[in-house]
C-alpha positions as CSV (number, residue, x, y, z in Angstrom):
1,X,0.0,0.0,0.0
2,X,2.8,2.3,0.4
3,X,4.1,2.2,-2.9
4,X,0.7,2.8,-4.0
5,X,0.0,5.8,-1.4
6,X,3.7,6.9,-2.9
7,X,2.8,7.0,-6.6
8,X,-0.7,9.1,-6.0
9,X,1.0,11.6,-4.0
10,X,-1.4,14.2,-2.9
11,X,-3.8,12.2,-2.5
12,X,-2.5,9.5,0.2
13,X,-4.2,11.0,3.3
14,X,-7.6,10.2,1.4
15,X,-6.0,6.9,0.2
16,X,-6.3,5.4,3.9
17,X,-10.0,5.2,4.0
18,X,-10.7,4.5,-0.1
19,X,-12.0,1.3,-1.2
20,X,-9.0,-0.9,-2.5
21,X,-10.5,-0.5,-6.0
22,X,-10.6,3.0,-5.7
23,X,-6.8,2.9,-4.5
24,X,-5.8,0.8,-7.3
25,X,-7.5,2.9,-10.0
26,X,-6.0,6.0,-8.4
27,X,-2.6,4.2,-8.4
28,X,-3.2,3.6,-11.8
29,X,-3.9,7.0,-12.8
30,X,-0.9,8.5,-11.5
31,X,1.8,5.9,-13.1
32,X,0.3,6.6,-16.2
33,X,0.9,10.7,-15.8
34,X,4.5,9.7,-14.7
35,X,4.7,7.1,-17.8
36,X,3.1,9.8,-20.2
37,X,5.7,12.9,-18.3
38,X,8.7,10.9,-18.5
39,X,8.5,9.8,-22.6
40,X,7.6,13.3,-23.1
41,X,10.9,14.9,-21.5
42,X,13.0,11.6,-23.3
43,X,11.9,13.2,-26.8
44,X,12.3,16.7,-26.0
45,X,15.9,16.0,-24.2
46,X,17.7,13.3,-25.1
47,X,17.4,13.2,-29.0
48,X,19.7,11.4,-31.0
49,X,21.2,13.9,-33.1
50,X,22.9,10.8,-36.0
51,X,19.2,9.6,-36.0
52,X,16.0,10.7,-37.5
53,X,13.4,12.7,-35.8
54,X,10.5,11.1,-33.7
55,X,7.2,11.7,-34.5
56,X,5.3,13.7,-31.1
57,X,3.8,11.0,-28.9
58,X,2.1,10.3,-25.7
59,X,2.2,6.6,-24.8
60,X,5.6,5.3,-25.0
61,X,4.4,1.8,-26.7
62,X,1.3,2.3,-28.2
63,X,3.1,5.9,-30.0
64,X,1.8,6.7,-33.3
65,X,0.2,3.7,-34.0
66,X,-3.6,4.5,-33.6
67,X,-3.1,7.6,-35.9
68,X,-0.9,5.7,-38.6
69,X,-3.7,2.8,-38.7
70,X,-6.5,4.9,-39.4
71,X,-4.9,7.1,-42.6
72,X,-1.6,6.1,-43.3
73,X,-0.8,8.6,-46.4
74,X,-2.4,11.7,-44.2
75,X,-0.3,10.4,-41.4
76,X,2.7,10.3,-43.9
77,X,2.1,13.5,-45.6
78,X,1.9,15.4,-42.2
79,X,5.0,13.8,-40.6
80,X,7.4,14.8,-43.9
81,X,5.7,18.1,-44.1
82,X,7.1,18.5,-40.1
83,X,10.1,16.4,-40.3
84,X,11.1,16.0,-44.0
85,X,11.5,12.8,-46.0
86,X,12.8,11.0,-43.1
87,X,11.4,10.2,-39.6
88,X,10.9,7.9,-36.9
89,X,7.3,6.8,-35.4
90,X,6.4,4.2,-32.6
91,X,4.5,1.6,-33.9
92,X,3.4,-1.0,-31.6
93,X,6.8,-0.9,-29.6
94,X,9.0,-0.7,-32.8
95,X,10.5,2.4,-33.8
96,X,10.2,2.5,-37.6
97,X,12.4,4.6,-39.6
98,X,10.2,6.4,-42.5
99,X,12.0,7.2,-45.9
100,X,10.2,8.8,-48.8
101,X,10.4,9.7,-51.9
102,X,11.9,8.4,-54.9
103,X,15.5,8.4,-52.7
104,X,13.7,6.7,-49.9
105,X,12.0,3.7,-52.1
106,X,15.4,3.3,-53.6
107,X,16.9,3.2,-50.2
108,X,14.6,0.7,-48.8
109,X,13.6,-1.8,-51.7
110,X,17.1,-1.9,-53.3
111,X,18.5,-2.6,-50.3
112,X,21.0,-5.0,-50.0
113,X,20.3,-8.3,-48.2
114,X,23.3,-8.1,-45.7
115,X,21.4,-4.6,-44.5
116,X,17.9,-5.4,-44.8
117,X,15.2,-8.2,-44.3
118,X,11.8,-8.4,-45.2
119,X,11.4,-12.5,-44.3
120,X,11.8,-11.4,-40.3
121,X,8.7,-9.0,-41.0
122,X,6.3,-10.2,-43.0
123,X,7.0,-14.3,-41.7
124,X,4.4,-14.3,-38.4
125,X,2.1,-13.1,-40.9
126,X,2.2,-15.0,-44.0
127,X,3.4,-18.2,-42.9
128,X,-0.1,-19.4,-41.4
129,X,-1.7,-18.4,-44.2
130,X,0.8,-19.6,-46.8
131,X,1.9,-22.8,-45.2
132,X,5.8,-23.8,-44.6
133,X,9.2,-23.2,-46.7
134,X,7.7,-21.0,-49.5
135,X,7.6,-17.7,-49.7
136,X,9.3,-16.0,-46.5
137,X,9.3,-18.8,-44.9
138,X,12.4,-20.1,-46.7
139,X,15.9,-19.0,-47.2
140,X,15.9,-15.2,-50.3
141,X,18.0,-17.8,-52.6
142,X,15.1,-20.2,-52.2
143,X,12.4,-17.6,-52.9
144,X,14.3,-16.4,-55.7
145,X,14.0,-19.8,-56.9
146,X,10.8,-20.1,-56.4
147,X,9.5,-16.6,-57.9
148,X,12.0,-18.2,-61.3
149,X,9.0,-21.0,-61.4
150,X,6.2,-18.6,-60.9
151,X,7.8,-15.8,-63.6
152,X,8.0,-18.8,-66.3
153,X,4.7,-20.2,-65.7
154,X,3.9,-16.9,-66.6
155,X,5.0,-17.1,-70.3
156,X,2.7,-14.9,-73.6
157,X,1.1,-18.2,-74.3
158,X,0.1,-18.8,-70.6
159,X,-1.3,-15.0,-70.6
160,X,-3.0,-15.7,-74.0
161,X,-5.3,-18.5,-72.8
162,X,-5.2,-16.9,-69.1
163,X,-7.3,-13.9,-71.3
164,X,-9.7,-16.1,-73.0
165,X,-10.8,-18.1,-69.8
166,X,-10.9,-14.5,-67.9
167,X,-13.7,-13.2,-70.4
168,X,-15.2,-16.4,-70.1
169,X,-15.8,-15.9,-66.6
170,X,-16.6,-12.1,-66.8
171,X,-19.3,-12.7,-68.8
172,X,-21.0,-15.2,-66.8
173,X,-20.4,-13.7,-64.1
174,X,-22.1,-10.6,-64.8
175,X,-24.9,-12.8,-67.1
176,X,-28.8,-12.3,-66.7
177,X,-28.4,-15.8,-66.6
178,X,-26.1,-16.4,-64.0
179,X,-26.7,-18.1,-61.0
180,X,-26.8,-15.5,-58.5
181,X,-29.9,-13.9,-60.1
182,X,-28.0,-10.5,-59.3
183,X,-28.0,-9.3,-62.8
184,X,-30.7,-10.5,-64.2
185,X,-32.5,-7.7,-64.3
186,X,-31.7,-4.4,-66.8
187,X,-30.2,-2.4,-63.9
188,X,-29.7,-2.6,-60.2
189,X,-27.6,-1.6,-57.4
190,X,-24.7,-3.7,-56.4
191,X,-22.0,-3.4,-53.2
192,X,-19.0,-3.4,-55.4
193,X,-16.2,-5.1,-53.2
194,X,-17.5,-7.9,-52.0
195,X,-19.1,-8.6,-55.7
196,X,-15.9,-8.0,-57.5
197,X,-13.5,-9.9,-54.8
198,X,-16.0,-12.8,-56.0
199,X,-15.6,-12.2,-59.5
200,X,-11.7,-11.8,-59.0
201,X,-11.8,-15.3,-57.0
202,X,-13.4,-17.1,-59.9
203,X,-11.0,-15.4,-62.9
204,X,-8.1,-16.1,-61.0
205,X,-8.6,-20.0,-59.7
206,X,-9.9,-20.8,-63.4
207,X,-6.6,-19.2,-65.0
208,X,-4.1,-19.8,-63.1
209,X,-4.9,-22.6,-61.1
210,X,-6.9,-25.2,-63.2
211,X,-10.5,-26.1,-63.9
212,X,-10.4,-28.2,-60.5
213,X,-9.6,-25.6,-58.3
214,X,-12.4,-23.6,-59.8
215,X,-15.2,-26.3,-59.6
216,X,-14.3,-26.6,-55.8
217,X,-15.5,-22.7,-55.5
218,X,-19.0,-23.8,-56.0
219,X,-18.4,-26.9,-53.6
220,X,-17.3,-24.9,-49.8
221,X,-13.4,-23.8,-51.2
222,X,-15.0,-20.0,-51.1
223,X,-15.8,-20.7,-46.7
224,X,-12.1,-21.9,-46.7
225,X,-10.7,-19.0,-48.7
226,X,-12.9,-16.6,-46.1
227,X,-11.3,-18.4,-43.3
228,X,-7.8,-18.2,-44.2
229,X,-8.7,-14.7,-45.3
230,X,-9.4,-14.1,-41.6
231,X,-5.7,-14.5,-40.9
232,X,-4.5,-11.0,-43.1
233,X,-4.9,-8.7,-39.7
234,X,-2.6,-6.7,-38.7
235,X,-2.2,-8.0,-35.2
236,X,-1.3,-10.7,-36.3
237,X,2.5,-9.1,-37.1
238,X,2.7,-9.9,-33.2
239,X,0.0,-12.3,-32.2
240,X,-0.7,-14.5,-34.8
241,X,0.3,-17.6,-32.9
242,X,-2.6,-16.8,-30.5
243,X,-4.9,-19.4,-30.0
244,X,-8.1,-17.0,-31.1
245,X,-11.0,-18.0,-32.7
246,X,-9.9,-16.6,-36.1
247,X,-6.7,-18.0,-36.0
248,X,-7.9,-21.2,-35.5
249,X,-9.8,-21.4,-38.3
250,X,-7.0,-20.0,-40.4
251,X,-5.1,-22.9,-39.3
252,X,-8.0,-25.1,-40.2
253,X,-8.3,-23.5,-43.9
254,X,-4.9,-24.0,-44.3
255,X,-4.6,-27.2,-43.8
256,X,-8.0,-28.8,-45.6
257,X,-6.7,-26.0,-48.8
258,X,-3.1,-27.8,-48.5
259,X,-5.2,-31.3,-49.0
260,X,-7.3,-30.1,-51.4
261,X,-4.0,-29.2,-53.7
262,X,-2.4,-31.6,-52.6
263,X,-5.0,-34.0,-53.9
264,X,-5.1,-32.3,-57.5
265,X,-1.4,-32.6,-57.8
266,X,-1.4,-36.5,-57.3
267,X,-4.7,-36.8,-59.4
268,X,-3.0,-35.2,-62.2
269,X,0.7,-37.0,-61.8
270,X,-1.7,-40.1,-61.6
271,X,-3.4,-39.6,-64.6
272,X,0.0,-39.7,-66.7
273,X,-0.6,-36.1,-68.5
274,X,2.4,-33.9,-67.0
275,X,4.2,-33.7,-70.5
276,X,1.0,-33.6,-72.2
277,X,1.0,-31.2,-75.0
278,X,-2.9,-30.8,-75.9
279,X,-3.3,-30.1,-72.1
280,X,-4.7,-26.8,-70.6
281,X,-1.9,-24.7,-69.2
282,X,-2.2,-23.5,-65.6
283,X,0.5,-22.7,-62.9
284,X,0.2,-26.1,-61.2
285,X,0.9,-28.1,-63.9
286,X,4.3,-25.6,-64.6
287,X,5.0,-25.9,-60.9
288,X,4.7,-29.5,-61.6
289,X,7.8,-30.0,-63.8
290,X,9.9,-27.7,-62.1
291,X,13.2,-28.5,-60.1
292,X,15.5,-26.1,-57.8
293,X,19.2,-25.7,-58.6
294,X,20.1,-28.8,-56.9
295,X,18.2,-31.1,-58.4
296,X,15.5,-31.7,-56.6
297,X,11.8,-31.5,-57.5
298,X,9.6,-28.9,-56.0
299,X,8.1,-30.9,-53.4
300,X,4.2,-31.7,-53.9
301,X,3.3,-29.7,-50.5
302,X,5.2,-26.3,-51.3
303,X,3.8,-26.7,-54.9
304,X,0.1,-26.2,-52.7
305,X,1.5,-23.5,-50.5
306,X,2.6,-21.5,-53.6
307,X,-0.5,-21.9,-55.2
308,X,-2.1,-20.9,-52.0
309,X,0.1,-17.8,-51.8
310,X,-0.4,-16.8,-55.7
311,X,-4.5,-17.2,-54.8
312,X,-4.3,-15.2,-51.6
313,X,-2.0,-12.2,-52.7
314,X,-3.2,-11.7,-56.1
315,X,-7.1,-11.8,-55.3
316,X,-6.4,-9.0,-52.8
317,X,-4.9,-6.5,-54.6
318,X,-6.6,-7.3,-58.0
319,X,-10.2,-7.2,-56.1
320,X,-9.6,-3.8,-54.2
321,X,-8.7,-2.4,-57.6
322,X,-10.8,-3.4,-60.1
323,X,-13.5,-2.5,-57.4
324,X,-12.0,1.2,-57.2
325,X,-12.0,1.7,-61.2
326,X,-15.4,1.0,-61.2
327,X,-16.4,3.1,-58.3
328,X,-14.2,5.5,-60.1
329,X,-15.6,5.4,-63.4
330,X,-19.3,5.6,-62.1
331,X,-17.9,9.1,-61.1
332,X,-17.0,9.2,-65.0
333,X,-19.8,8.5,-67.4
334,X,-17.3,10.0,-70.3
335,X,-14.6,7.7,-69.7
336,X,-17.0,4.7,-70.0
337,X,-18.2,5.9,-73.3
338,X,-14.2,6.7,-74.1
339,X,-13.3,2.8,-73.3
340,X,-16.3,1.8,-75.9
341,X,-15.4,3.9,-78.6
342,X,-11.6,2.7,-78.3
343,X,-13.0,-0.9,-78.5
344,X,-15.6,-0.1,-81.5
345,X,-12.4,2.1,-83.0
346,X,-9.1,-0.3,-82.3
347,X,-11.3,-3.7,-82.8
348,X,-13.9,-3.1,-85.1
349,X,-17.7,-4.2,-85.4
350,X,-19.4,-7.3,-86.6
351,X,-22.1,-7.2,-89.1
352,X,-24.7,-7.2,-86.3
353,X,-23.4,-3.9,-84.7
354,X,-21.7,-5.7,-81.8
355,X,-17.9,-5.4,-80.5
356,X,-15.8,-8.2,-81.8
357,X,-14.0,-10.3,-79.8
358,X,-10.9,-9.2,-78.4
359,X,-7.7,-11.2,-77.4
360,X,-4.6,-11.1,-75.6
361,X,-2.6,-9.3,-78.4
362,X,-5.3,-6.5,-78.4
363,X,-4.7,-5.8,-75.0
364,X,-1.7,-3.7,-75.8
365,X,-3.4,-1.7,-78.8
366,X,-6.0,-0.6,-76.1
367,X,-4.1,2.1,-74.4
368,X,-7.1,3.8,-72.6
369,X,-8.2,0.7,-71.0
370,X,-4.1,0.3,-70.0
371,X,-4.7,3.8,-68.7
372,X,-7.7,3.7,-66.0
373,X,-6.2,0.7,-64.7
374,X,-2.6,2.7,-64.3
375,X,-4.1,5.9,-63.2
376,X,-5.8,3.8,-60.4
377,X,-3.0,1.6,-59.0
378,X,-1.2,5.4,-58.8
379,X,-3.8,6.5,-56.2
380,X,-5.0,3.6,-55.0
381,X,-1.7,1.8,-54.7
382,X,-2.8,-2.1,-52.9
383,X,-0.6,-2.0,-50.6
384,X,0.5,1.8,-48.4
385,X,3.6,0.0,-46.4
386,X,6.2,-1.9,-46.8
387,X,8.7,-2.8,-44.7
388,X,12.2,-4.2,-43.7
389,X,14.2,-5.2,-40.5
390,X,17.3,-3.3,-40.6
391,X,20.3,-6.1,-40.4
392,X,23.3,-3.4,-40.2
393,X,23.8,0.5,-39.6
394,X,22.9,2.4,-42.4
395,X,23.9,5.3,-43.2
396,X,21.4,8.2,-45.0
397,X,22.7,9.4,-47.9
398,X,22.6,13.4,-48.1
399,X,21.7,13.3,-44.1
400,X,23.7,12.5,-41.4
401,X,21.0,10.3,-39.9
402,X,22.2,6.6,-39.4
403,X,19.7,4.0,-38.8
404,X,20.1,1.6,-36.3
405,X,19.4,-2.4,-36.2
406,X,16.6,-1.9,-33.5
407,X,14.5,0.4,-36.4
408,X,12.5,-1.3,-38.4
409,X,12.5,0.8,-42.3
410,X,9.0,1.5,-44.1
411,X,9.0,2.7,-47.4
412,X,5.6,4.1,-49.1
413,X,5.7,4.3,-52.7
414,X,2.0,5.4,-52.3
415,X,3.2,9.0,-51.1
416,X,5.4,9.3,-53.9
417,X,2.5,8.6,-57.1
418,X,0.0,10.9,-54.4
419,X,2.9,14.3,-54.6
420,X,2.5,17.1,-57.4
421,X,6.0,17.2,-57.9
422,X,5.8,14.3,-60.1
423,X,1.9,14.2,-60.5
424,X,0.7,17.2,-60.4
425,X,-3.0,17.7,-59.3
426,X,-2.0,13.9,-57.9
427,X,-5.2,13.2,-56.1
428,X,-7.6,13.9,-59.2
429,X,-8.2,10.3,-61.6
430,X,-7.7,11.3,-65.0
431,X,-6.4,8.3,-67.0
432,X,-6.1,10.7,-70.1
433,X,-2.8,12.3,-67.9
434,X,-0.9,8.9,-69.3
435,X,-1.7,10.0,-72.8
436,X,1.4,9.6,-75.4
437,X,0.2,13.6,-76.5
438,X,-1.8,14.6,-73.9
439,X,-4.3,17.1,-74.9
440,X,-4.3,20.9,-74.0
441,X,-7.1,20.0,-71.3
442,X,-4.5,17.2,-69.8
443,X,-0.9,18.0,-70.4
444,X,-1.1,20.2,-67.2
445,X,-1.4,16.4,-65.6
446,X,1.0,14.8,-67.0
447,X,3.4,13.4,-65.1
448,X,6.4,14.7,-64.9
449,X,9.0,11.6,-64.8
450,X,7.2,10.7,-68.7
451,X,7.9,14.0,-69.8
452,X,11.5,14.0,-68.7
453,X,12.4,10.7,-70.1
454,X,13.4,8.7,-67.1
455,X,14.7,5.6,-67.9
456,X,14.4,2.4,-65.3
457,X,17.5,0.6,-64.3
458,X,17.3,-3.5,-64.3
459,X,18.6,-6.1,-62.1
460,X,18.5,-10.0,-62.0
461,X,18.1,-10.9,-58.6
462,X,17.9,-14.6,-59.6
463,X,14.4,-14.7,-61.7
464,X,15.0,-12.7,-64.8
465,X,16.0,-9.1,-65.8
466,X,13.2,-6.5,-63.6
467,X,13.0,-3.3,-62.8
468,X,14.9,-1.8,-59.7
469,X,11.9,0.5,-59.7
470,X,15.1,3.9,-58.0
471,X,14.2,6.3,-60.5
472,X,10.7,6.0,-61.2
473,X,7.6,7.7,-58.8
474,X,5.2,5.4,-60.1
475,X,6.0,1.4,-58.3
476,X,2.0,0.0,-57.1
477,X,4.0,-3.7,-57.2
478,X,7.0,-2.4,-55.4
479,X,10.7,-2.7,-56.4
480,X,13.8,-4.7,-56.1
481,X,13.8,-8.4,-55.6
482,X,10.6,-8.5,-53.9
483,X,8.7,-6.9,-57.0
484,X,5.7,-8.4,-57.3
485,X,6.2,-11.2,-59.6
486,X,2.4,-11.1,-60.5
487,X,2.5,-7.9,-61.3
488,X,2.3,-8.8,-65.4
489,X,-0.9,-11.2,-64.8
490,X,-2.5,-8.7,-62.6
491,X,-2.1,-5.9,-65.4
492,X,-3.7,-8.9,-67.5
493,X,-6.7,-9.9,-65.3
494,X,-7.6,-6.3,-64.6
495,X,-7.9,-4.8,-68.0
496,X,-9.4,-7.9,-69.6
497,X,-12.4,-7.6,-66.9
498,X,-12.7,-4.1,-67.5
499,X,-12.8,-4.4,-71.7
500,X,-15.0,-7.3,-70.8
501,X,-17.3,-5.6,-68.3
502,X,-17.9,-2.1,-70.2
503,X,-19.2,-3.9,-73.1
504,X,-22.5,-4.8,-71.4
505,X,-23.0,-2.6,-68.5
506,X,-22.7,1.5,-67.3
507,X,-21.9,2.4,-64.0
508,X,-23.2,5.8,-62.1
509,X,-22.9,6.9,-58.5
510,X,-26.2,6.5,-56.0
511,X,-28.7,9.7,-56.2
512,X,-27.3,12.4,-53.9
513,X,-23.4,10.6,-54.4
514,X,-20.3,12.9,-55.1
515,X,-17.0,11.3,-56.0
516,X,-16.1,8.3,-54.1
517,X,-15.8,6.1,-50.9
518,X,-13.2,6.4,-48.3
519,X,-10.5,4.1,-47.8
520,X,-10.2,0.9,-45.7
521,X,-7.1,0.7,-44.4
522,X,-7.3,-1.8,-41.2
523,X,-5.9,-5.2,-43.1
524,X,-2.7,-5.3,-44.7
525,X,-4.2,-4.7,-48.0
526,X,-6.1,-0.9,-48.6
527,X,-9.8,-1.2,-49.8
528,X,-12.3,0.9,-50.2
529,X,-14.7,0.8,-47.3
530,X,-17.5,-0.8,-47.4
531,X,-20.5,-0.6,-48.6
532,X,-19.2,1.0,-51.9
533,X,-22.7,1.0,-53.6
534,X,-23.3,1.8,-57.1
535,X,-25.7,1.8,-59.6
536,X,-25.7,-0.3,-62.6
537,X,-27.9,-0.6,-66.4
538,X,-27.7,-3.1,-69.0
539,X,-26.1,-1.3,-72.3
540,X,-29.1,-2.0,-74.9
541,X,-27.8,-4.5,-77.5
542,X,-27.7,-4.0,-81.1
């Protein structure tokens, strides 16, 4: 009681008679002043001169973390316009070292792997949900390896059918005849992220993993996919070995997915077709004849953790953004009508009046349609954060900061596509900015890196010639060696569903509607929030 009657101070004469609850909570109380009085005096005192600046906080462990969760880029953009393009917050205990800019991504995702690590990060995450020794839960030499497989089972003939099976599904999706019964009628209203991270579900388990991963989506795979799904939170960077309720059915998921590939693979080496030439191509059957450095084959149960990696990254980022280009074109009933008078222009009529088909080679001659899906990963960039352990001191170059092993680094190429200085006007969507001769009414957005002719460096980190991503402002799939490695197939998926989609149906915002949702930013992937309800009509048919 006398440490108690100690820490309240002023108060102890009343302390004597209080109920022990009341003592307790006062005790409380007055520890948590000192707590808050002490970090304050540590960050106005004893700064660190050789390190970066901290961002202003209260609670020593919880720090910045409340006010970075709920709007990272606002969080961002008022920290640099205080500190600069470097700066320290608290985040959850950690001190995090924040570099931006073009300097900063180059700093951070071209680091070098004796300096930095993303495996220690990003492991407690993934690892549940992707399952063991893929991914970072292996040695970078093995994931460089294993991205190789992924890259080449990626190939223009691969793509080519991956576009034909992708309408296919489009178009039933979005059917009067479809199942759902959701578009049957001539217009409606429909919640678009939850619809489209369906539709971007189906496209992706029919193209890139087989016809028998896709029948199992209409057979209970979807309540597995929703369950492992679960796992993506951002506590669980520290907790996810926590016996909760939705990390138990993670771990579930995981495991029944892991059979379920499992079982595919042996069906298929069973049925004696692995080298069959008249076969359908898909990842798992290239995963299938694929062998690391040393010889070995790529063992049955990582070929099903890849696969459930490939399904579980792509279908988040490809989902959030085809959902915010059509929120965004609702907003835009001229860029609609743009996108079908490039298709009626570039790919001609048939006798009937109606669009012909278009394939994988048109994709390129379609630049508008390249456009709105480039002008949207530029503001609504998947992923706001990413981030490294720091392995060695590393110096700042231009600074004289020096960041220290117990930082964790976070670099945001978001902030950089989202400042004027290299988009100006950056937060209005105007895909005509990418135009090759940007109209009077557009060249004032153009951005500025096209118009100066920046060229990209490459590197082979082990799985091909890519782009280290230092000079440019514009990198939605990151840079380095831990590019995304989808990032061709998502450019693929997304514009095919869009050509696919704005053939048969216009989009406009609710009655009483201006511009567009906010942003969801508590999983690991940004969203818009939910409901994001628009209003959809049948385009009449000629």
């Amino acid at each position: 009681m006398g440490l108690l009657q100690g820490l309240a101070g002023p108060l102890a004469p009343f302390l004597d008679t209080a109920p022990t609850w009341l003592v307790v909570l006062s005790a409380a109380g007055s520890l948590l002043t000192l707590t808050i009085l002490l970090n304050i005096l540590q960050q106005i005192l004893f700064r660190n001169p050789n390190e970066p600046p901290v961002v202003f906080h209260l609670l020593p462990w919880i720090g910045n973390t409340v006010t970075y969760g709920m709007d990272p880029y606002a969080f961002f953009f008022a920290c640099r316009e205080k500190y600069g393009d470097v700066f320290t917050f608290v985040l959850l205990g950690k001190k995090t070292t924040v570099c931006l800019g073009t300097k900063g991504n180059d700093f951070i995702l071209n680091g070098k792997l004796k300096d930095v690590n993303a495996e220690e990060i990003y492991h407690p995450l993934t690892t549940p949900v992707f399952g063991k020794d893929v991914v970072y839960d292996c040695p970078n030499s093995k994931l460089m390896e294993q991205k190789k497989f992924v890259k080449f089972g990626l190939t223009s003939s691969a793509l080519r059918s991956y576009v034909e099976l992708i309408r296919a599904e489009t178009n039933a999706f979005f059917s009067k005849d479809a199942p759902s019964k959701r578009f049957a009628a001539n217009n409606g209203t429909i919640d678009l992220p939850p619809t489209l991270a369906e539709l971007t579900i189906y496209t992706a388990s029919r193209s890139l993993q087989g016809k028998e991963v896709r029948e199992r989506f209409d057979a209970g795979f979807a309540k597995l996919y929703h369950d492992l799904d679960g796992g993506f939170v951002p506590i669980n960077f520290k907790l996810g070995w926590l016996p909760l309720p939705h990390n138990r059915r993670r771990d579930a998921a995981q495991r029944k997915m892991t059979e379920v590939y499992t079982d595919i693979i042996k069906e298929r080496r069973a049925s004696g077709e692995s080298t069959s030439n008249d076969r359908e191509e898909d990842m798992i059957w290239n995963l299938m004849n694929c062998e690391y450095k040393n010889g070995t084959p790529v063992p049955d149960r990582e070929i099903a953790h890849m696969m459930i990696a490939l399904l579980m990254a792509g279908q988040h980022s490809s989902s959030a953004t085809i959902s915010w280009i059509l929120l965004r074109l609702a907003s835009r009933p001229d860029i609609q009508e743009d996108l079908l008078e490039e298709q009626r222009q570039i790919l001609g009529t048939n006798a009937d009046g109606s669009l012909k088909d278009f394939h994988y080679e048109d994709l390129s001659r379609l630049p508008l349609h390249a456009q709105v899906v480039k002008e949207t990963l530029r503001i609504h960039t998947p992923i706001h954060s990413v981030m490294r352990v720091v392995k060695n001191p590393m110096p700042v170059e231009g600074t004289e900061f020096v960041i220290p092993t117990s930082h964790v680094l976070l670099a945001s190429p978001g902030v950089t596509s989202r400042t004027a200085e290299h988009f100006p006007e950056p937060l209005e969507w105007e895909p005509h900015r990418w135009d090759e001769t940007p109209s009077d009414k557009h060249s004032r957005l153009a951005p500025k890196h096209v118009k100066e002719g920046v060229v990209e460096e490459k590197e082979d980190y082990g799985y091909g010639l890519i782009s280290k991503g230092a000079a440019s402002p514009y990198l939605p799939f990151g840079a380095g060696r831990h590019r995304c490695i989808g990032e061709q197939f998502a450019y693929v998926q997304l514009q095919t569903i869009l050509a696919t989609v704005i053939r048969d149906l216009k989009f406009f915002n609710q009655e009483g509607v201006k511009g567009v949702v906010g942003t969801d930013y508590s999983s690991l992937f940004s969203r818009p929030l939910s409901p994001a309800v628009v209003r959809w009509e049948r385009r009449e048919k000629k």
